[in-house]
N, C-alpha and C positions, 0 to 999 in steps of 0.2 A: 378716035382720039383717046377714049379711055383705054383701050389695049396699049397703046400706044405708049400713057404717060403710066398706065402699072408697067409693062417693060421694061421703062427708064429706073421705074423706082425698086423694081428687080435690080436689077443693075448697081446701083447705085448702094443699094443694100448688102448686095455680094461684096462690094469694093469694102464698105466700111466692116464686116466680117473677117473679111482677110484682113484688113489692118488690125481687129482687136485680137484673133487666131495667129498672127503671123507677123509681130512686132518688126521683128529684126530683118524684116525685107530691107529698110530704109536704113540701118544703119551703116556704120561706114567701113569696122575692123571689127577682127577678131583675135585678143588678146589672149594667150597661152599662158599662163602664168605656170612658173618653176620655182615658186617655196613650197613654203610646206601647202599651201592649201589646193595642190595638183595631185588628182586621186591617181594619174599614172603617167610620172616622167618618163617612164622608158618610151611607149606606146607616141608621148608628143613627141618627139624625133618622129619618129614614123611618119606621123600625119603631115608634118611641114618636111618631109623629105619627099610626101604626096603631093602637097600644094605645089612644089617645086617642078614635079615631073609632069605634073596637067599643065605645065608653060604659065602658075604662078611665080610669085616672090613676097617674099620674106624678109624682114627685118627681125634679126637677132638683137635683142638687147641685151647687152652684155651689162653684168652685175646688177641689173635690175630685174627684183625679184626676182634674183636665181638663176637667171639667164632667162628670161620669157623668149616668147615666139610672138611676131604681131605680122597679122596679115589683112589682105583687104577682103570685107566679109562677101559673101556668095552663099545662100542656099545650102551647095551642094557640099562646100565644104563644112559648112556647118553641120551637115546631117552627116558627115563621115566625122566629125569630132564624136558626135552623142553615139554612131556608133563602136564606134572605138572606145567610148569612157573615159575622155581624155577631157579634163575639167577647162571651162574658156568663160568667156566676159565679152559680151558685145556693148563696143564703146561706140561714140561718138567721135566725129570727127576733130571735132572741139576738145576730147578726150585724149586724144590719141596724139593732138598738138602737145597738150600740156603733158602729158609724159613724155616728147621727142625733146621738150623743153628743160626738162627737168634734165634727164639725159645731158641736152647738152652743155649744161652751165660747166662753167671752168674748174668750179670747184668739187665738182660731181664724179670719181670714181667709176663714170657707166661710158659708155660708148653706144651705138648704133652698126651693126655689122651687116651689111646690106647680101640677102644671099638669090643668087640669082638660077644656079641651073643644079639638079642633082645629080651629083659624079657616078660617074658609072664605073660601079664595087666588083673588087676581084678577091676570092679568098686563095691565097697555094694554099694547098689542102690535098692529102692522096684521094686516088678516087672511091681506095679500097676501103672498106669500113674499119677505125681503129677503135680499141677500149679503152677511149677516154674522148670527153667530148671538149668543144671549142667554145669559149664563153661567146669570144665574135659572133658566131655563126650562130648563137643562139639567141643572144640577144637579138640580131637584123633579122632571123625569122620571126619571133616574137611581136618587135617595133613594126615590121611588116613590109623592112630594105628588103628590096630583090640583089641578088648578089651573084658573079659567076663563080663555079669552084674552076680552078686552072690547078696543073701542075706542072712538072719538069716538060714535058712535051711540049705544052702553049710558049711556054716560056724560050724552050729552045727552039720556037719555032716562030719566035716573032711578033706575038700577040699580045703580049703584055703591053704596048704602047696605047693601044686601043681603050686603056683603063684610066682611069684618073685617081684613082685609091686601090694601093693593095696590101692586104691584111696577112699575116706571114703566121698562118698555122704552128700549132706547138712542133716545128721540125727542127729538128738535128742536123744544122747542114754541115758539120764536121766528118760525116761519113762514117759515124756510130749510131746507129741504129737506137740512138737517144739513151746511149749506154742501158741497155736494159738485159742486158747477155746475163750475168748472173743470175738474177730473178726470171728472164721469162724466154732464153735461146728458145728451149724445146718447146713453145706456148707456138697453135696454128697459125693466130695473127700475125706473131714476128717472125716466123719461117715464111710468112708467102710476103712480109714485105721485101724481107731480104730477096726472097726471088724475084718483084716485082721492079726493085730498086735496080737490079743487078742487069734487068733487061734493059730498063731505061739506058741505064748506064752503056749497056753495049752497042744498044741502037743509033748511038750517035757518035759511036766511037772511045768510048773513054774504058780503060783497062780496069779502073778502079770507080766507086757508087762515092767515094770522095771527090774526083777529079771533076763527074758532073755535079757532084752539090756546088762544088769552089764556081763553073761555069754559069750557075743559075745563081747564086751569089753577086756575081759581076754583072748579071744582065737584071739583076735587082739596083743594081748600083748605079747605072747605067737608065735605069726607068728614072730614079730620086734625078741621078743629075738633069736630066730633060725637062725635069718639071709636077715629078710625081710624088705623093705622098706614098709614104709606109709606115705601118703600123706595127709590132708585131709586140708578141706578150711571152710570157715563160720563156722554156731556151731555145725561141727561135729569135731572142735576144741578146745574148750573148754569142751563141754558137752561131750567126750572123759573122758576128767582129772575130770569132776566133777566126773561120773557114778564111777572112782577109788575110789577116794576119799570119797566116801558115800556109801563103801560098808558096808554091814551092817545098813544101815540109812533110816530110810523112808523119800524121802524127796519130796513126789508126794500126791498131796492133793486130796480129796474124787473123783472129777469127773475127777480124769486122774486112779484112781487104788482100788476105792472103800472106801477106810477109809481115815482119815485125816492125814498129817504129823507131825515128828516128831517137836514138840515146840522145842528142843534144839538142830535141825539138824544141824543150824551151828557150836555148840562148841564138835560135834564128828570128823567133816571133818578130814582125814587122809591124810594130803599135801606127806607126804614120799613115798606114793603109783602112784602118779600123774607124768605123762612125765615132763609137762614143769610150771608147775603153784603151785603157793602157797599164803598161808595166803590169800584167796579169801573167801568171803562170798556169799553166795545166795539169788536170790533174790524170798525169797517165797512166795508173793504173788502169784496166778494163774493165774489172771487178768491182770498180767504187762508181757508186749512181751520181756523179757530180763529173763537170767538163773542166771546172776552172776554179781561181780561188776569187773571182768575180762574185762571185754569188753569197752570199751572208748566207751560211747553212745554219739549222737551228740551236747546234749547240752554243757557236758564236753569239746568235743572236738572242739565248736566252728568252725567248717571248712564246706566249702561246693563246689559246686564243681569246681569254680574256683578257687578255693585256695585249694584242697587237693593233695597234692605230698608229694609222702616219698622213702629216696634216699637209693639205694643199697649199700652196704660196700666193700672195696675193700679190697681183700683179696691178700696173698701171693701164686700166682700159684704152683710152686716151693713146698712151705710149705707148705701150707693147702689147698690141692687138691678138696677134699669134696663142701666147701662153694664157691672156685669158681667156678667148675662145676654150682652148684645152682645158682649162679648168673650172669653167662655169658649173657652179654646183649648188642645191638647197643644203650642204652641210660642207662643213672645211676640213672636219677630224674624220677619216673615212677606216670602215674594219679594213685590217689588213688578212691576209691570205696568203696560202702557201702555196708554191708550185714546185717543179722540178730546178727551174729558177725561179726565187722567190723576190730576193732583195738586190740590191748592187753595192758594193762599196763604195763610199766617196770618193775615197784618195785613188782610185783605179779610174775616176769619171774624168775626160776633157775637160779642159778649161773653157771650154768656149759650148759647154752645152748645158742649155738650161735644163736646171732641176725647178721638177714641178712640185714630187712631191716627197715628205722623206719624215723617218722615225730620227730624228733630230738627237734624241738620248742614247741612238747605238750606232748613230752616223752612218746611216746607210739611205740609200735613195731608191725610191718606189715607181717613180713618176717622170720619167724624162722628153727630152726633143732638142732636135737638132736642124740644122740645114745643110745639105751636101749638093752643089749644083746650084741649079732655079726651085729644087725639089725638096722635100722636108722630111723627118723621117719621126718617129717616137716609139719610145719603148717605155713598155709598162709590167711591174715584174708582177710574179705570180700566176695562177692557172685560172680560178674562179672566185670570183668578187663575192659571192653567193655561198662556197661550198668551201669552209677553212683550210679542207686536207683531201678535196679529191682524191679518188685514190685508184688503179688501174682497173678497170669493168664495174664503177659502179654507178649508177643511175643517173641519166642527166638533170638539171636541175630544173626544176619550174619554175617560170618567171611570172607565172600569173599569181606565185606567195610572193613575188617581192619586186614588185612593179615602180615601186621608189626605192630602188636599189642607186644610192652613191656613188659607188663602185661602179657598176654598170654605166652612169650617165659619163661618166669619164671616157668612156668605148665611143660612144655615140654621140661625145663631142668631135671627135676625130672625124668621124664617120660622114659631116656636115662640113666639116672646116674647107674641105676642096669646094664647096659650094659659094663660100664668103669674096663679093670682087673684093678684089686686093685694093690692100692700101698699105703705103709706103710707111715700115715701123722707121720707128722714131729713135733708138736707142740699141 
């Protein structure tokens, strides 16, 4: 009997050990917070794009504190929180009411965005290494998204459907080789893309490395109408809507496709064909590093990089679900940055696509989205949220110096959005 009742009280000892060692067994969630007192918003995307892929779910709270994350607590997620260094709050269940509650009052700004499965991420991207890096593809290795690279082959072969998000690498799908001829023909990198572009191009039959961009263009188009999200950032933003807009058009001069282009390529442009851009012209010189006069270049724009900021728009949670998702952020006034396309003009923007985000004093738009199909698309200008002026072969950025990068949470708003069940907007 004495063995007996010390084994019990073994027992019994061990239990109340682990209760005082191991608090948070009993509790109910684990809240994510995104203001400021979140030592790495990039990293939470990751961890709740984890919980999602081990067959949890998520509640995004939208405009509360910053966008938080709230999930049901587990052990296991909790130990990949602390190792990740991703800052959390284990609440109550009683807690975690009274914030669903607050959330839902009528007069509340916030919503609840329920997410339920993680989309599975495609970058177009070449395969070949280029000298300049990809803010996307840095960030999702960083946050810790598993992502595919695809290019023109997946694409003309059919496999893009197979995606639920895809992210459209800084490409040139105009069939200029990202206008880089002046500065860097004779450079290895752009001699062996042009060879590599050229083969693709012949493998499927097309005379010209324009005619398959224009065909991966439409099977992009064609992904959005079905139901798919795209992303893309610098001039694989514009040069998207031109390659629509000029189909049928020659509008790539002798040393990007063999013959000269067309003299009245801009009074063919077909703006009705284009996601978000209209009444734009081209700029057809070969020699000049710009596609279009879509793009606010910097003498226009005047700004540099202590003066460029362009502010987020604040949208109705409640209402327009879509655009706040896209813009859940711990700050509203974000650095701006340069790319090859940097900015948009307004008056070149649709009517009917929302701006997210914009330098309001030089009327130019940073931040956009759209819908074409069941499918959604967004462009966001500039190269590196991180790096003001990138520039060709230099250093990729570290995201471990800037782990509450603004900038960045806006990539990785996207990145999530395919994961939120839908709910019917309102407006």
């Amino acid at each position: 009997m004495r063995k007996t009742s010390q084994w019990i009280r073994n027992i019994l000892l061990g239990m109340l050990c682990a209760l005082v060692v191991q608090p948070t067994a009993w509790a109910s969630s684990l809240l994510i917070p995104m203001d400021e007192a979140q030592a790495n918003h990039l990293k939470a995307y990751g961890i709740t794009y984890w919980v999602l892929q081990k067959g949890g779910e998520a509640d995004w709270l939208l405009n509360y504190r910053g966008g938080s994350f709230m999930f049901k607590h587990s052990v296991s997620y909790e130990n990949e929180l602390v190792v990740r260094g991703v800052s959390y709050e284990v609440i109550s269940d009683a807690q975690a009411g009274q914030i669903l509650s607050q959330i839902a009052a009528p007069d509340a700004n916030m919503d609840v965005m329920h997410l339920e499965k993680a989309p599975k991420v495609a970058v177009y991207s070449p395969k070949s290494k280029q000298p300049w890096d990809d803010a996307v593809t840095l960030v999702m290795t960083y946050a810790e998204i598993p992502y595919d690279v695809v290019f023109d082959d997946e694409l003309m072969q059919e496999k893009l459907p197979k995606y639920d998000w895809l992210h459209l690498h800084h490409e040139d799908f105009t069939g200029q080789y990202g206008k880089f001829y002046a500065s860097f023909h004779n450079a290895p990198w752009y001699r062996e893309q042009v060879r590599e572009y050229e083969a693709v191009a012949a493998r499927y039959g097309f005379s010209k490395v324009s005619q398959l961009k224009l065909a991966v263009v439409k099977k992009i188009r064609d992904f959005c109408a079905g139901g798919g999200f795209m992303f893309a950032m610098c001039s694989a933003t514009d040069t998207y809507d031109i390659a629509l807009a000029a189909e049928g058009v020659d509008i790539c001069d002798v040393m990007f496709d063999g013959d000269g282009q067309d003299p009245r390529a801009n009074s063919k442009l077909d703006y009705s064909k284009t996601f978000a851009f209209k009444d734009f012209k081209l700029v057809t010189n070969p020699y000049t590093y710009e596609y279009s006069d879509i793009d606010d270049n910097p003498i226009e724009r005047g700004l540099g990089e202590n003066n460029d900021f362009f502010t987020l728009f604040q949208f109705s949670a409640k209402w327009d679900p879509i655009p706040t998702m896209l813009t859940q952020n711990h700050l509203t006034t974000i650095k701006g940055f340069m790319g090859q396309t940097t900015a948009f003009k307004n008056r070149m923007i649709k009517s009917d696509v929302v701006i997210m985000g914009e330098t309001k004093s030089i009327n130019e738009v940073r931040y956009m989205h759209g819908t074409y199909g069941k499918g959604t698309w967004t462009f966001y200008g500039g190269h590196d949220p991180e790096d003001y002026e990138h520039r060709v072969g230099e250093e990729p950025t570290d995201l471990n110096l800037h782990p509450n990068s603004a900038g960045y949470r806006l990539i990785l708003n996207n990145i999530l959005f395919p994961a939120a069940k839908k709910k019917k907007q309102k407006t």
